[in-house]
Each structure stands twice: as structure tokens, then as C-alpha cells.
PDB file of N, H, CA, C and O in Angstrom:
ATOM      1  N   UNK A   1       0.837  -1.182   0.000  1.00  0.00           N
ATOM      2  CA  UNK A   1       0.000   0.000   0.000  1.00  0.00           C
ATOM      3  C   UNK A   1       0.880   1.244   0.000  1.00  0.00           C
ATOM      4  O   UNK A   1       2.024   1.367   0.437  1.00  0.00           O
ATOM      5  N   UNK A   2       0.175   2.039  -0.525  1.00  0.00           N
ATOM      6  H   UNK A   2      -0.754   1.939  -0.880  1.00  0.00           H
ATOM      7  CA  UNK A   2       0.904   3.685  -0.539  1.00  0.00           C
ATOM      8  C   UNK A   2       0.988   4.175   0.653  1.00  0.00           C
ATOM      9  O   UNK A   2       0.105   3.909   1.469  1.00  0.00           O
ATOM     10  N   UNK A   3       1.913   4.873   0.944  1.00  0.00           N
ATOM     11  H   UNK A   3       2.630   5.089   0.281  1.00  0.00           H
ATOM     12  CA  UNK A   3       1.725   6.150   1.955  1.00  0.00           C
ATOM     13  C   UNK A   3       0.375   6.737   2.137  1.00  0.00           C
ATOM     14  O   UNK A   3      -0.273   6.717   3.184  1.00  0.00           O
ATOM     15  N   UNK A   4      -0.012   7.310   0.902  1.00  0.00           N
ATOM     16  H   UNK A   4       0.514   7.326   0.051  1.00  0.00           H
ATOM     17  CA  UNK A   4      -1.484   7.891   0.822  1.00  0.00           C
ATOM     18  C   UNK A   4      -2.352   6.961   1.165  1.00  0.00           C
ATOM     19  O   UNK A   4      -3.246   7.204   1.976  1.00  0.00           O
ATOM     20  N   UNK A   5      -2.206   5.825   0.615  1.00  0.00           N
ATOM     21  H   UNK A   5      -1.480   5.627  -0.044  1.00  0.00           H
ATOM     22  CA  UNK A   5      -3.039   5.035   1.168  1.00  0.00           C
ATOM     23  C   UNK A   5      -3.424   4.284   2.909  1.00  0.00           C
ATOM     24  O   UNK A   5      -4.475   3.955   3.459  1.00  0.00           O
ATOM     25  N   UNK A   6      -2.053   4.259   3.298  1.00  0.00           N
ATOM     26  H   UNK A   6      -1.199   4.525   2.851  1.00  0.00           H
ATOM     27  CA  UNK A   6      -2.176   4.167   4.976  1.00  0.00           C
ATOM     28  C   UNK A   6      -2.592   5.323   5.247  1.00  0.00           C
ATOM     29  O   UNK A   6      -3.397   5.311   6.178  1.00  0.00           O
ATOM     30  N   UNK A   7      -2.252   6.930   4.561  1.00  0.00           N
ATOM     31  H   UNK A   7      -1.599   6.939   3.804  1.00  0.00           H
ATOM     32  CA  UNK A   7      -2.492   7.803   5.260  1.00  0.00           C
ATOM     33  C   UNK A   7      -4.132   8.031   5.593  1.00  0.00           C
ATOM     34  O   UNK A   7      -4.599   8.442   6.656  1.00  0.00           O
ATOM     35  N   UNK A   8      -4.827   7.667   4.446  1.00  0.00           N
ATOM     36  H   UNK A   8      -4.448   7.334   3.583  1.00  0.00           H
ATOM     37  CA  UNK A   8      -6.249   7.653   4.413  1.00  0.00           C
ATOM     38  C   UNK A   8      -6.777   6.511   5.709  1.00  0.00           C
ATOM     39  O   UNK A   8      -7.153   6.895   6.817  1.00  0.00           O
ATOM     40  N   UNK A   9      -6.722   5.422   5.386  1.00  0.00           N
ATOM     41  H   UNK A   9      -6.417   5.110   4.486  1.00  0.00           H
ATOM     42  CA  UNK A   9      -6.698   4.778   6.634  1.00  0.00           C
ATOM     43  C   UNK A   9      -6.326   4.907   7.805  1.00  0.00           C
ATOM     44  O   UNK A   9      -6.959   4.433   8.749  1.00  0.00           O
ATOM     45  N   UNK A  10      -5.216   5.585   7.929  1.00  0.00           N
ATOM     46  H   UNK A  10      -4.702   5.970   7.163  1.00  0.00           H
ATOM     47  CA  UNK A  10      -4.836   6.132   9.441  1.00  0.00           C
ATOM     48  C   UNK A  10      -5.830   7.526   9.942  1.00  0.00           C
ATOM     49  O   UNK A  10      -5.923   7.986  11.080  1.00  0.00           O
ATOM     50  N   UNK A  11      -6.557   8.032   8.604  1.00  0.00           N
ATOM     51  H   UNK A  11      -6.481   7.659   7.679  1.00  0.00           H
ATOM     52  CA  UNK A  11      -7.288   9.430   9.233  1.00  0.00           C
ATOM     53  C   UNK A  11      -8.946   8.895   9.930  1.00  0.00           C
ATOM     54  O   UNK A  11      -9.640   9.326  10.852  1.00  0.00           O
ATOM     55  N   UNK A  12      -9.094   7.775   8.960  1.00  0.00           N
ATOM     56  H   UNK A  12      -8.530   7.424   8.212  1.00  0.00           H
ATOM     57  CA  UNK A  12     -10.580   6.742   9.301  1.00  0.00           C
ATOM     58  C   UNK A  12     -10.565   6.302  10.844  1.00  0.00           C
ATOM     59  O   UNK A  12     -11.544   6.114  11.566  1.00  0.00           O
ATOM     60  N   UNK A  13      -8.836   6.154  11.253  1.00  0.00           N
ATOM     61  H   UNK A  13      -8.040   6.306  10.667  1.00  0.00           H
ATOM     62  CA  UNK A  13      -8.701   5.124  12.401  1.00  0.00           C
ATOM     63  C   UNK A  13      -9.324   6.609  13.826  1.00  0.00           C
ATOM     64  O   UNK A  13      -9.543   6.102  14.927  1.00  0.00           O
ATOM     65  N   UNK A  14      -9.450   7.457  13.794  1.00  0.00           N
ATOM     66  H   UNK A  14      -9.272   7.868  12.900  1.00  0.00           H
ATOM     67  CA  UNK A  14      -9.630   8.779  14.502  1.00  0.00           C
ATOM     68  C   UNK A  14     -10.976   8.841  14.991  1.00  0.00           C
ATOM     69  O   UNK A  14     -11.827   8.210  14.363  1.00  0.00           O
ATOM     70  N   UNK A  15     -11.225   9.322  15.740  1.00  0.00           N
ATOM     71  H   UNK A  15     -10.535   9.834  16.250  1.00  0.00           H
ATOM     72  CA  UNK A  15     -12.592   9.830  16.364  1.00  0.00           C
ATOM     73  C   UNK A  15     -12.602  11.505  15.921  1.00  0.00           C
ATOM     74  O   UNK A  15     -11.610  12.194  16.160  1.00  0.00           O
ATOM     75  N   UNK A  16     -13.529  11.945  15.414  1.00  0.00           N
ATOM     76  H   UNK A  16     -14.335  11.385  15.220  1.00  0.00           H
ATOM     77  CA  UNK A  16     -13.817  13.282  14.910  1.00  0.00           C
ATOM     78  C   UNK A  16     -15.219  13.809  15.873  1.00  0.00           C
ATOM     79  O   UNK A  16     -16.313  13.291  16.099  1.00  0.00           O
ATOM     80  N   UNK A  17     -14.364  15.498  16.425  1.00  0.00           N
ATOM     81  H   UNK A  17     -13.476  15.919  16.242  1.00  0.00           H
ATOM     82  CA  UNK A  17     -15.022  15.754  16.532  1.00  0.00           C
ATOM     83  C   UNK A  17     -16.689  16.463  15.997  1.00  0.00           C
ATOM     84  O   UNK A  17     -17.801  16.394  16.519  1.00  0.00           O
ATOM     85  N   UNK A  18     -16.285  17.002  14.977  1.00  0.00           N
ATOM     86  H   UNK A  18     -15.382  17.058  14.553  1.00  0.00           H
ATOM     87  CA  UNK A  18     -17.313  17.156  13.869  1.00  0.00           C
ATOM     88  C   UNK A  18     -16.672  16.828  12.232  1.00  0.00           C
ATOM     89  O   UNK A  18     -15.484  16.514  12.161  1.00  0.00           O
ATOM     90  N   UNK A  19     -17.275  16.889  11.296  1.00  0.00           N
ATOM     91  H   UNK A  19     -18.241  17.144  11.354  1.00  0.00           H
ATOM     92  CA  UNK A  19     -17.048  16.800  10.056  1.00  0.00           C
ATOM     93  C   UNK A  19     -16.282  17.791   9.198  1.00  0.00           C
ATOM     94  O   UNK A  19     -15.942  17.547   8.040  1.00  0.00           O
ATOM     95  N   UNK A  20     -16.061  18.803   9.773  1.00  0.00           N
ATOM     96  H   UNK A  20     -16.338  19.001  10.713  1.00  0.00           H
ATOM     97  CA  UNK A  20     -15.403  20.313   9.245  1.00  0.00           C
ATOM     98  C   UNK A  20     -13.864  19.399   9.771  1.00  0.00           C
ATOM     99  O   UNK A  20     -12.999  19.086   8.953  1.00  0.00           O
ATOM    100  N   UNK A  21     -13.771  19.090  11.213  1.00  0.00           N
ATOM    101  H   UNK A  21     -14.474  19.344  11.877  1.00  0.00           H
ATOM    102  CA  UNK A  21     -12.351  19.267  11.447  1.00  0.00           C
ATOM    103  C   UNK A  21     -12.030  17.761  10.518  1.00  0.00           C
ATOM    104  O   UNK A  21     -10.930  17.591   9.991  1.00  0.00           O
ATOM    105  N   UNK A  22     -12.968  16.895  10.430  1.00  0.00           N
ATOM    106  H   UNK A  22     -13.861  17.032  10.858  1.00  0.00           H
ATOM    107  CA  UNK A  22     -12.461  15.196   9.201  1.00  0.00           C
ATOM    108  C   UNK A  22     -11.946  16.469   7.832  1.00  0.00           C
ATOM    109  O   UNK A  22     -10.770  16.685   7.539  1.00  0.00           O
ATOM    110  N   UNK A  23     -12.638  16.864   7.454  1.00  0.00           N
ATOM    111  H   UNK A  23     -13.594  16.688   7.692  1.00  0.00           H
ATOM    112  CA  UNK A  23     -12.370  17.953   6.509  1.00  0.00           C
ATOM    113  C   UNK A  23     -10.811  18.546   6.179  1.00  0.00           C
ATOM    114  O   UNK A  23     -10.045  18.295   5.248  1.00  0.00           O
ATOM    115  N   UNK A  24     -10.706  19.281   7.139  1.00  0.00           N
ATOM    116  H   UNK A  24     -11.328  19.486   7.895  1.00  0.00           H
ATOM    117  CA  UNK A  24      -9.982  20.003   7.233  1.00  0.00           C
ATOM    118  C   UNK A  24      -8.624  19.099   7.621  1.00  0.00           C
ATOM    119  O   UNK A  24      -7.664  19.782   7.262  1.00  0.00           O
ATOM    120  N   UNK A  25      -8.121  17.763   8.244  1.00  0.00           N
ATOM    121  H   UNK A  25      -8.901  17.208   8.535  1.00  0.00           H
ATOM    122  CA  UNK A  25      -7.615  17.048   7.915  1.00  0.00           C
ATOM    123  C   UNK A  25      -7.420  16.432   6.790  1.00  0.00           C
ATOM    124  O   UNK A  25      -6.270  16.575   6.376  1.00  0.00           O
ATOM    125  N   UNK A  26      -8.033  15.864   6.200  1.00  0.00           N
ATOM    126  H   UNK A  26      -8.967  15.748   6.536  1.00  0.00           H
ATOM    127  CA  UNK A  26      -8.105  15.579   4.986  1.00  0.00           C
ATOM    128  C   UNK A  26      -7.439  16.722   4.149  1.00  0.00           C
ATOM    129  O   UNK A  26      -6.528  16.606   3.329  1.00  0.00           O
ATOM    130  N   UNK A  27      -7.820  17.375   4.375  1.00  0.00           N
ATOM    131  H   UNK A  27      -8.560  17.469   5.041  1.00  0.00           H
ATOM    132  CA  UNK A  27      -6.914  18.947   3.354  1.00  0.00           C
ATOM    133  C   UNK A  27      -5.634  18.947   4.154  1.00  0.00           C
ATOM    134  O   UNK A  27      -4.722  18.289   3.652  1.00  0.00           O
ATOM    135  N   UNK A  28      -5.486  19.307   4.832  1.00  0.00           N
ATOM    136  H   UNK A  28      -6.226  19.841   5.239  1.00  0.00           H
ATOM    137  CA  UNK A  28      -4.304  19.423   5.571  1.00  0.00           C
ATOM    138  C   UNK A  28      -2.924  18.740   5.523  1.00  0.00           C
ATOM    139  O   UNK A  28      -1.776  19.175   5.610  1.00  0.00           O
ATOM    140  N   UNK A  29      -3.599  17.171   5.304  1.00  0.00           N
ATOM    141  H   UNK A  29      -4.532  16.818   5.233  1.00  0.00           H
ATOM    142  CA  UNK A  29      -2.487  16.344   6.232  1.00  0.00           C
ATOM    143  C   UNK A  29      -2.203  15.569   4.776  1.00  0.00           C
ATOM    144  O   UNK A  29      -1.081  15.223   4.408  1.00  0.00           O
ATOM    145  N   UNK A  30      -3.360  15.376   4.069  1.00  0.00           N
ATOM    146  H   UNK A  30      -4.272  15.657   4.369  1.00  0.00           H
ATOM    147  CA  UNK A  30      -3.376  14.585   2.846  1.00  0.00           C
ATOM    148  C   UNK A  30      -3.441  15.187   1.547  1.00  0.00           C
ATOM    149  O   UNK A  30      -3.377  14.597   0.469  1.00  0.00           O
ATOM    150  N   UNK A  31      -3.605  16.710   1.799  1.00  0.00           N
ATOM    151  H   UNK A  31      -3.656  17.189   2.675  1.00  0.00           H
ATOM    152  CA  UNK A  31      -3.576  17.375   0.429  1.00  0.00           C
ATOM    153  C   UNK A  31      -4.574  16.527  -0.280  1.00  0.00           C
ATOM    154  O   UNK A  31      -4.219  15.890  -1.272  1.00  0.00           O
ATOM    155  N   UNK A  32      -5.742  16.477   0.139  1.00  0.00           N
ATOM    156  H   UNK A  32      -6.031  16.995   0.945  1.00  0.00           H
ATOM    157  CA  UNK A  32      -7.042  15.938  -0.675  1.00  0.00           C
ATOM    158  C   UNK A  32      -8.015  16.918  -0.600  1.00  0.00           C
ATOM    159  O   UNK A  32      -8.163  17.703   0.337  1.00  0.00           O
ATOM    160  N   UNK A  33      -8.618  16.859  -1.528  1.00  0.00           N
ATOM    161  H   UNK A  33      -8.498  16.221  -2.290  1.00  0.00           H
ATOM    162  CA  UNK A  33     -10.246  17.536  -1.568  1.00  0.00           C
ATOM    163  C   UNK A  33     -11.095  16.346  -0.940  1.00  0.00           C
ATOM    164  O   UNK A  33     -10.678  15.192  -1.045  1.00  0.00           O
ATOM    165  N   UNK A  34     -12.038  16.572  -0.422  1.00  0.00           N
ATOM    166  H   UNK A  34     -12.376  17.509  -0.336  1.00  0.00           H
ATOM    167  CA  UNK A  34     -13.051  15.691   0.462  1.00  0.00           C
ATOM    168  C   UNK A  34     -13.409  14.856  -0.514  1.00  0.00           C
ATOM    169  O   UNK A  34     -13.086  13.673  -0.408  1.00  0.00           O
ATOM    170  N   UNK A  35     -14.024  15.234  -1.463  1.00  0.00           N
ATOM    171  H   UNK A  35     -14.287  16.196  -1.549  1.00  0.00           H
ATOM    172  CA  UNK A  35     -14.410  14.065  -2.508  1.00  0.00           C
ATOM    173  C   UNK A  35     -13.748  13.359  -3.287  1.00  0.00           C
ATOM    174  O   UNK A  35     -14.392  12.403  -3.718  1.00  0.00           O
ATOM    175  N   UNK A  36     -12.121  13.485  -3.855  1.00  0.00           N
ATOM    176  H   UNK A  36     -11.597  14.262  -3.505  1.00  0.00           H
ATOM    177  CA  UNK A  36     -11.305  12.509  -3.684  1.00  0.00           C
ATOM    178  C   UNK A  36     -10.660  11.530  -2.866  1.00  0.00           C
ATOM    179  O   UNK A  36     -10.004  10.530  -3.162  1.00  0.00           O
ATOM    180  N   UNK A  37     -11.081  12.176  -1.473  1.00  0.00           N
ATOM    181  H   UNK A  37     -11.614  12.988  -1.233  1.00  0.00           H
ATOM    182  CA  UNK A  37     -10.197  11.411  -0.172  1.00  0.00           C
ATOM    183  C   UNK A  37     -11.218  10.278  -0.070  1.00  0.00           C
ATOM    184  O   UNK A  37     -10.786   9.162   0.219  1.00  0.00           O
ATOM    185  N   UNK A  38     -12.889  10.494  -0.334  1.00  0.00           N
ATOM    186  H   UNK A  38     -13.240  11.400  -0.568  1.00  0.00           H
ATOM    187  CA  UNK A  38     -13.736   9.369  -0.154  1.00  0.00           C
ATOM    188  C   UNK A  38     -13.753   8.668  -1.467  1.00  0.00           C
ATOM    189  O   UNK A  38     -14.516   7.707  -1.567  1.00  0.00           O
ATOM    190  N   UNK A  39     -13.157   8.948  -2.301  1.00  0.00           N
ATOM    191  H   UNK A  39     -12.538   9.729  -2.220  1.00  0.00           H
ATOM    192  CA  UNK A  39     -13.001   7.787  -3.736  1.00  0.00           C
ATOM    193  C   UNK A  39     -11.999   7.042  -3.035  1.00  0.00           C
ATOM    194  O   UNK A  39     -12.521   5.958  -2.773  1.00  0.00           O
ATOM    195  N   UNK A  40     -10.864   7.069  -2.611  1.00  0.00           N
ATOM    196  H   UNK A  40     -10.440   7.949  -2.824  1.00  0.00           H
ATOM    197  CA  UNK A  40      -9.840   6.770  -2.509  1.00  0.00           C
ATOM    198  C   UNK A  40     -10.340   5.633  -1.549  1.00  0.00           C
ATOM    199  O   UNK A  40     -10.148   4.444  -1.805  1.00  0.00           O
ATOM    200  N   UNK A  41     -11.121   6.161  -0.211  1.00  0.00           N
ATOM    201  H   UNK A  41     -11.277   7.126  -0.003  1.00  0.00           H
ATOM    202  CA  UNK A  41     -11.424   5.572   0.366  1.00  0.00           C
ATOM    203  C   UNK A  41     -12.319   3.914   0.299  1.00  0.00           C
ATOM    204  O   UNK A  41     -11.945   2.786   0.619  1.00  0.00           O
ATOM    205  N   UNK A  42     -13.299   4.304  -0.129  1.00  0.00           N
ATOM    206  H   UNK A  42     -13.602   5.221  -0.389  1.00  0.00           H
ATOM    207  CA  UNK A  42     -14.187   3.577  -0.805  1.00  0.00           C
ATOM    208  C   UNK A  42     -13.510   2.250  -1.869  1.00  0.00           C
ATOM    209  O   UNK A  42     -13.808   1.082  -1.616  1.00  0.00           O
ATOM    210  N   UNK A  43     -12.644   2.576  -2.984  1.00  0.00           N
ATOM    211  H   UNK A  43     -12.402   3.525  -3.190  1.00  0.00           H
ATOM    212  CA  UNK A  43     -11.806   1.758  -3.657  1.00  0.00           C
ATOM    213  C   UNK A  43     -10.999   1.213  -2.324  1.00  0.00           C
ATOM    214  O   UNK A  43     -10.790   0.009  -2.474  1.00  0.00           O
ATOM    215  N   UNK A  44     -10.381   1.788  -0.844  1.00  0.00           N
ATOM    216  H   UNK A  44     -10.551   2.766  -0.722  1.00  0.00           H
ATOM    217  CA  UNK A  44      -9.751   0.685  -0.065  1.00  0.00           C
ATOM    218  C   UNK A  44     -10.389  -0.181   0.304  1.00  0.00           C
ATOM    219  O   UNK A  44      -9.958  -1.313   0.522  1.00  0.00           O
ATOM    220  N   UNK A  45     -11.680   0.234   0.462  1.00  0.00           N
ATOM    221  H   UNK A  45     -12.030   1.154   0.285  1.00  0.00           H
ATOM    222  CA  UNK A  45     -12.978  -1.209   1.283  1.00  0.00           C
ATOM    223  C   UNK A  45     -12.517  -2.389   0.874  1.00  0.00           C
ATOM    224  O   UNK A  45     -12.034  -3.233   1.629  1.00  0.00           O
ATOM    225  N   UNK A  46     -12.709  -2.559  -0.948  1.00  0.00           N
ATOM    226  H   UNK A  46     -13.102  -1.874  -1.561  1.00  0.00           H
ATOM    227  CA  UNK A  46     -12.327  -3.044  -1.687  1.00  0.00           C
ATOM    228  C   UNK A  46     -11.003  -4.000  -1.809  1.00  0.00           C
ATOM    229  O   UNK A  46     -11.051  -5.049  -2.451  1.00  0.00           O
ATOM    230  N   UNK A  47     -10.033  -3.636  -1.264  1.00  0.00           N
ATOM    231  H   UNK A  47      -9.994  -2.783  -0.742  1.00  0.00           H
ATOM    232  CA  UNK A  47      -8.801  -3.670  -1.443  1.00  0.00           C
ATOM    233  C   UNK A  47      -8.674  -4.748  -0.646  1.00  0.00           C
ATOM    234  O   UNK A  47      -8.912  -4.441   0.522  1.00  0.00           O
ATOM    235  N   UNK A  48      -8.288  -6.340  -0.847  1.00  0.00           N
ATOM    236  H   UNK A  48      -8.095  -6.590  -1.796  1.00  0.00           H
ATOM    237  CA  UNK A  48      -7.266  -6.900   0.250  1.00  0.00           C
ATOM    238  C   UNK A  48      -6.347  -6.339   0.817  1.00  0.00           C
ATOM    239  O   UNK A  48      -6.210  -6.654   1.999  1.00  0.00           O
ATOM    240  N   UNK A  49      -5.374  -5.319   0.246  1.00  0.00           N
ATOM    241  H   UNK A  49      -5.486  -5.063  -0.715  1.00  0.00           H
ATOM    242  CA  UNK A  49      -4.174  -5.186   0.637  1.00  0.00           C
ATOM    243  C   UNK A  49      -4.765  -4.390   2.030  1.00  0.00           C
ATOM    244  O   UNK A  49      -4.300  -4.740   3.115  1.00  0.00           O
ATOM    245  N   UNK A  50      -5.533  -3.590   1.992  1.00  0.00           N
ATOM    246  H   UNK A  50      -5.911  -3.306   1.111  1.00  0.00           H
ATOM    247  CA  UNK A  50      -6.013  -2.533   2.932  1.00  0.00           C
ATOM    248  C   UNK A  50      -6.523  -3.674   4.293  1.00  0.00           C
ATOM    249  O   UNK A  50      -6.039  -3.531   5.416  1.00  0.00           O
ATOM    250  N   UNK A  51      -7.531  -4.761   3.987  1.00  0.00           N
ATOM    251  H   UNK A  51      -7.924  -4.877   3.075  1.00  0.00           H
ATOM    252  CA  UNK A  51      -7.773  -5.467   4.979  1.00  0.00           C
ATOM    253  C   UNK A  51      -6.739  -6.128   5.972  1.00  0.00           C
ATOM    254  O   UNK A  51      -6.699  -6.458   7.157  1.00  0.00           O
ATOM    255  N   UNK A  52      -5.849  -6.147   4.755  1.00  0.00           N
ATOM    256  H   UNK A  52      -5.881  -5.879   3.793  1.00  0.00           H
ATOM    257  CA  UNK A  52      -4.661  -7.214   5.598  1.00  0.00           C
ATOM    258  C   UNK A  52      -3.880  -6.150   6.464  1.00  0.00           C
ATOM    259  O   UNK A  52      -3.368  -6.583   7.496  1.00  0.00           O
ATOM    260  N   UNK A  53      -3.692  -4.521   6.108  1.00  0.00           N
ATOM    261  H   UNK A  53      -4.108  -4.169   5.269  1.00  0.00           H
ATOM    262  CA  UNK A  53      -2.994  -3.731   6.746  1.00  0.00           C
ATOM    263  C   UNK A  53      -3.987  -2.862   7.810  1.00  0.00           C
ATOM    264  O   UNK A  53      -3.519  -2.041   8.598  1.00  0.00           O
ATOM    265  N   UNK A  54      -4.844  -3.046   7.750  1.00  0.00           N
ATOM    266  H   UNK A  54      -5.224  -3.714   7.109  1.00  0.00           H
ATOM    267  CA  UNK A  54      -5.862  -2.457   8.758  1.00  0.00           C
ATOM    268  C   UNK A  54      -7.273  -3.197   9.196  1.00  0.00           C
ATOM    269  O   UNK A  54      -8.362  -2.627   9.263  1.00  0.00           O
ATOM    270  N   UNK A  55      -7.088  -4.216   9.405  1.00  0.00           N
ATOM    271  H   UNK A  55      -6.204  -4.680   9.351  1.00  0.00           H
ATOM    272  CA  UNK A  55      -8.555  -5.372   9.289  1.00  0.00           C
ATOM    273  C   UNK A  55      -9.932  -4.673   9.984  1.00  0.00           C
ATOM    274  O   UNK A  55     -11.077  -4.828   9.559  1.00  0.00           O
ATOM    275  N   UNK A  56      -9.553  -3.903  11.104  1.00  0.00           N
ATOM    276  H   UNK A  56      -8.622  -3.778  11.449  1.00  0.00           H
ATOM    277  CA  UNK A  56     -10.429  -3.385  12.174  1.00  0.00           C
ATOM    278  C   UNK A  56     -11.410  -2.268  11.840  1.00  0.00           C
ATOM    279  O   UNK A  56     -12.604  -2.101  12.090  1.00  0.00           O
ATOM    280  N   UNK A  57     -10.369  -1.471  11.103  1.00  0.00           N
ATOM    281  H   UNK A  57      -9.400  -1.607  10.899  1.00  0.00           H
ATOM    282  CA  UNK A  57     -11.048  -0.321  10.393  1.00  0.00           C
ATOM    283  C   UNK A  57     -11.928  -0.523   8.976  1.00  0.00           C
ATOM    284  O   UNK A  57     -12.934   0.041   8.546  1.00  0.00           O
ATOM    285  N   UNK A  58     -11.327  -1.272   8.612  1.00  0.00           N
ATOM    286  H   UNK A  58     -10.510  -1.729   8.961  1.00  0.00           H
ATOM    287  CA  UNK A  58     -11.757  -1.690   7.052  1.00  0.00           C
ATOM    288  C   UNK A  58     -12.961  -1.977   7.180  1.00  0.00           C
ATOM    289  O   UNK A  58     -13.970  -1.444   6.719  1.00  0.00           O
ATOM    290  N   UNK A  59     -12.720  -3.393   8.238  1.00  0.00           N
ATOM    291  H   UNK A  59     -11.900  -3.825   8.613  1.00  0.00           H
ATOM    292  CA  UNK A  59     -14.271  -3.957   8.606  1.00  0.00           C
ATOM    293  C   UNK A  59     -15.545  -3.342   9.103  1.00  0.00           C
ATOM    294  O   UNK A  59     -16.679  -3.700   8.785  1.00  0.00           O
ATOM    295  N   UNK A  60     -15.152  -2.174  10.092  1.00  0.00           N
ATOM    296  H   UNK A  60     -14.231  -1.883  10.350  1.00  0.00           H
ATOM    297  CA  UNK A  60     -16.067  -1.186  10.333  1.00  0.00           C
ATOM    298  C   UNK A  60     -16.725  -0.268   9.484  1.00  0.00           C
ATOM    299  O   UNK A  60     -17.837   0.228   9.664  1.00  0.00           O
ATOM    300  N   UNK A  61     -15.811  -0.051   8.379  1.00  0.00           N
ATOM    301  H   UNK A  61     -14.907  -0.454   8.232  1.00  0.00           H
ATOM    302  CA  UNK A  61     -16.186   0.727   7.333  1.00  0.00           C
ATOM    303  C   UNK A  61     -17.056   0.226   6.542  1.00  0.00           C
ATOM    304  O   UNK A  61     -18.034   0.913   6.244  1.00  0.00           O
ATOM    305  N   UNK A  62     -16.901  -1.129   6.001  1.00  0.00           N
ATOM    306  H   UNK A  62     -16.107  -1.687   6.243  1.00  0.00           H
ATOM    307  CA  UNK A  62     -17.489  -1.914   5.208  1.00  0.00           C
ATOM    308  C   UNK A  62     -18.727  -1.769   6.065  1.00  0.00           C
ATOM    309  O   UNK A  62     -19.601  -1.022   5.625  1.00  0.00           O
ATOM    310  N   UNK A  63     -18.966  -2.471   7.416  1.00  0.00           N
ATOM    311  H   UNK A  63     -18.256  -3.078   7.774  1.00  0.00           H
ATOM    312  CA  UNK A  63     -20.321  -2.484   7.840  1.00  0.00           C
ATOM    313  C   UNK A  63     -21.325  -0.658   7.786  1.00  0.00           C
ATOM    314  O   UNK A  63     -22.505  -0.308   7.750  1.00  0.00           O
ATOM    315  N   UNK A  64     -20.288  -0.135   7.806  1.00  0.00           N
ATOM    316  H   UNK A  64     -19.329  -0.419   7.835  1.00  0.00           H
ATOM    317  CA  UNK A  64     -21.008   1.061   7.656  1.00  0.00           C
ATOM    318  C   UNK A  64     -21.992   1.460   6.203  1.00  0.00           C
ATOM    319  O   UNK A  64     -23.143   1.871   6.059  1.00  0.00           O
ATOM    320  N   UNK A  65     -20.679   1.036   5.092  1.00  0.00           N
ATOM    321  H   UNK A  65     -19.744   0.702   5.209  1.00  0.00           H
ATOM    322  CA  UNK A  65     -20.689   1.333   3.949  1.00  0.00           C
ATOM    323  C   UNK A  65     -22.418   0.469   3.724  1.00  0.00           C
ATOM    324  O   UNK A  65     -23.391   1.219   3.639  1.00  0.00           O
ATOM    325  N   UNK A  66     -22.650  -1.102   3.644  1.00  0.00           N
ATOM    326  H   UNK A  66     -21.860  -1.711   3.713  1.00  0.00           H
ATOM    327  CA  UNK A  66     -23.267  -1.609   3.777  1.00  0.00           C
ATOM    328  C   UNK A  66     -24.697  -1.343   4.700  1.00  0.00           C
ATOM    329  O   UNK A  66     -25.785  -1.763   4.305  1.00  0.00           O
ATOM    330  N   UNK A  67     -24.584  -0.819   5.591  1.00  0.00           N
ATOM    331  H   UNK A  67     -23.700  -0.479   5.912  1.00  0.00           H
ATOM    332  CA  UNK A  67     -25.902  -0.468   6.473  1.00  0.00           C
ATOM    333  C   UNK A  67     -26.587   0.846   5.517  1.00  0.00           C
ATOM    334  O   UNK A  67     -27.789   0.904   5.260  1.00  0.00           O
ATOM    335  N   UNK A  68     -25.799   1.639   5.160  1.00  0.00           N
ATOM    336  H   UNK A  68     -24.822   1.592   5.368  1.00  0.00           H
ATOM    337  CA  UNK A  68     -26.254   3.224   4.412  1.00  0.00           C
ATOM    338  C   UNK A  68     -26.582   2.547   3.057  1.00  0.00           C
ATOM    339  O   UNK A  68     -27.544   3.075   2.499  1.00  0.00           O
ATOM    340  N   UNK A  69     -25.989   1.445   2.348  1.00  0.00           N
ATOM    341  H   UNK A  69     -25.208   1.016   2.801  1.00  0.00           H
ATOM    342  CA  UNK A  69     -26.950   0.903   1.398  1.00  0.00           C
ATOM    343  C   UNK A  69     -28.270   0.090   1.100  1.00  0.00           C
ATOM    344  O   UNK A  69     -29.021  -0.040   0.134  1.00  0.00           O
ATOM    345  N   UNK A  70     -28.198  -0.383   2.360  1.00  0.00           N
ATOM    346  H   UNK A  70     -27.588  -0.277   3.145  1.00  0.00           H
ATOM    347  CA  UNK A  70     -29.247  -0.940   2.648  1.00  0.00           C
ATOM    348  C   UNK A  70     -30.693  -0.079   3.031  1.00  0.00           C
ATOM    349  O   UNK A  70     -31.818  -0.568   2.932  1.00  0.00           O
ATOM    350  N   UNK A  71     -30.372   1.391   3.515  1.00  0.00           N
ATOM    351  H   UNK A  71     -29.458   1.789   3.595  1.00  0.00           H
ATOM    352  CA  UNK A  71     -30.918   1.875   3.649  1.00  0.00           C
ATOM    353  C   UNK A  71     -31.640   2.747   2.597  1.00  0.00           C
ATOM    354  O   UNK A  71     -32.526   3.519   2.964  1.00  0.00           O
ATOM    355  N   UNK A  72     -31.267   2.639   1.234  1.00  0.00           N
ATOM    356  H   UNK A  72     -30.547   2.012   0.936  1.00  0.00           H
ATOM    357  CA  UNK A  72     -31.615   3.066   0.019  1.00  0.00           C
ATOM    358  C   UNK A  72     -32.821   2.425  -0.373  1.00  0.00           C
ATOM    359  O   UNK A  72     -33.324   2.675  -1.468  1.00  0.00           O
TER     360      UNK A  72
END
């Protein structure tokens, strides 16, 4: 995995206090626009390599990702 790519995963691994400051990390730390940082993201769900380097987060994400579709 990339740098960028742990880096994205390492910003998921965080507790936020609101969505401005996920934001504003994301700009900050990753030089992303919000809506590339969640492409990026989204393609890791995806990713073995990402599961095998972060299983905990991934998995949480996925169940997330999955509950908000279900809800469609």
C-alpha cells in the first residue's frame, strides 16, 4: 500500500469531533479535496491489501458502507 493510502486509513482510524475538522484534515495532512479522499477511500474497502494492513477499520467501514446501502 501507498503512503497515501495508509495515510487515508490512518485518518478513518480517529474519532472526529465534527465533520469540518475530518475535513480540514483531509486537506491538511493529505492534500485531498473531500471528494477525492472518499473515492480513494471507498476503492480501499475493496482492497485486500487494505484489509490485511488495517482489518479493524476496514471492517467497520465496510459495515457502515453496507448499512447506508441498505438503507436506500
Amino acid at each position: 500500500m501507498s503512503p497515501r493510502e495508509q495515510g487515508v486509513l490512518a485518518l478513518e482510524r480517529r474519532g472526529w469531533a465534527s465533520a469540518g475538522a475530518k475535513e480540514r484534515a483531509v486537506r491538511e495532512e493529505l492534500r485531498l479535496a473531500p471528494v477525492r479522499y472518499y473515492q480513494l477511500l471507498n476503492a480501499l474497502l475493496d482492497d485486500p491489501r487494505a484489509l490485511a494492513h488495517d482489518p479493524v477499520t476496514v471492517n467497520r467501514l465496510r459495515r457502515i458502507r453496507e448499512a447506508r446501502r441498505e438503507e436506500r
